[in-house]
C-alpha positions as CSV (number, residue, x, y, z in Angstrom):
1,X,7.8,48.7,-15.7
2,X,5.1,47.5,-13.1
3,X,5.5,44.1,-14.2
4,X,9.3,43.8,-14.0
5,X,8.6,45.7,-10.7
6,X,6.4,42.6,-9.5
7,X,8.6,39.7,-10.6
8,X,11.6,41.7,-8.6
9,X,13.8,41.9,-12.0
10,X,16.3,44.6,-10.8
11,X,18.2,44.2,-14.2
12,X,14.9,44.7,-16.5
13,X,13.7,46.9,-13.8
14,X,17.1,49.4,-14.2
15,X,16.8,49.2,-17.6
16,X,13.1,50.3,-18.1
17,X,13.9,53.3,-15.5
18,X,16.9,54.2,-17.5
19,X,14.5,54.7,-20.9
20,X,12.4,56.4,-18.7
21,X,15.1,58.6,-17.6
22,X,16.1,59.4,-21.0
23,X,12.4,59.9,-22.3
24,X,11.9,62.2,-19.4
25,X,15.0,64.2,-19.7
26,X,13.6,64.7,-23.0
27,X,10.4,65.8,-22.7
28,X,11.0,67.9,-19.4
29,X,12.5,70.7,-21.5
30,X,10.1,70.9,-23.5
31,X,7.5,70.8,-20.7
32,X,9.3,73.3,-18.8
33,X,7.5,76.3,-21.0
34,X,4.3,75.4,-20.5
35,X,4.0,73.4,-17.5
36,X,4.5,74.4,-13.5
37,X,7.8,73.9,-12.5
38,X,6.4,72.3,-8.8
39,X,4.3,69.6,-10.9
40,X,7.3,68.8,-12.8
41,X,9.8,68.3,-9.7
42,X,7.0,66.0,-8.4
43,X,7.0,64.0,-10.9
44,X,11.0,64.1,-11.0
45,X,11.0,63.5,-6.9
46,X,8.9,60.6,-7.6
47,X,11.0,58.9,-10.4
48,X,14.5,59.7,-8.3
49,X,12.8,57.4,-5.4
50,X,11.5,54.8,-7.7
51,X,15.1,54.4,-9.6
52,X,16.6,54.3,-5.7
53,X,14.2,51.5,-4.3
54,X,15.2,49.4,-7.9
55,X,18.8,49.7,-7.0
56,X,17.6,48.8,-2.9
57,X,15.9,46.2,-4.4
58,X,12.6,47.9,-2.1
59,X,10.1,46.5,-4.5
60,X,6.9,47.5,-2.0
61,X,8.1,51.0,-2.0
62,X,8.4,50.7,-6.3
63,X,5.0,50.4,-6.5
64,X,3.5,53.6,-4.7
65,X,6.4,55.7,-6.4
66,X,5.3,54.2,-9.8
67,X,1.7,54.7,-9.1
68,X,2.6,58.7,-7.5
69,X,3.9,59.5,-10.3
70,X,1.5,58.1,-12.8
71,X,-1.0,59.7,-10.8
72,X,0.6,63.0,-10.4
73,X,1.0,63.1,-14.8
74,X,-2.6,62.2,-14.9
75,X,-3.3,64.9,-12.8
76,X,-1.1,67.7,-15.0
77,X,-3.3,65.7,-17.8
78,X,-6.4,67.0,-16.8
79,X,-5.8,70.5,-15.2
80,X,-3.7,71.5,-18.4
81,X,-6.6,70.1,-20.8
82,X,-8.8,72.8,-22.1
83,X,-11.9,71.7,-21.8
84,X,-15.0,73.7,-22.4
85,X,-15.8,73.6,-18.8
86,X,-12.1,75.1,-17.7
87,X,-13.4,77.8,-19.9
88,X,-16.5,79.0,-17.9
């Protein structure tokens, strides 16, 4: 996606988001039971505003909503990891 996003493809760019769409759509229900609904509508806000700036053509504005959201999944990564420490 980031590198369709950086040679300002909106066609490859549109259809990457719509896999991700569909991938998404997927997993959210699944996510749904185990997984705070807030974090979930972040990452959902995040991927709405990157799909709009493709179809704006806002490539600048692409970038930080990819990289928000990537961060905010890595984030749901690690607090929903059971580690030994998140034990103690």
């Amino acid at each position: 996606m980031r590198e369709h996003i950086l040679e300002e493809n909106k066609e490859k760019s549109q259809k990457q988001m719509q896999k991700i769409k569909i991938k998404w759509a997927e997993r959210y229900k699944l996510l749904a039971y185990y997984i705070e609904h807030d974090e979930l509508e972040k990452v959902e806000t995040e991927l709405v505003r990157l799909a709009a700036d493709i179809d704006m053509q806002e490539y600048k504005h692409c970038i930080n909503e990819l990289n928000t959201a990537i961060f905010i999944l890595e984030h749901i990564l690690q607090k929903e990891k059971l580690d030994i420490i998140s034990i103690f």
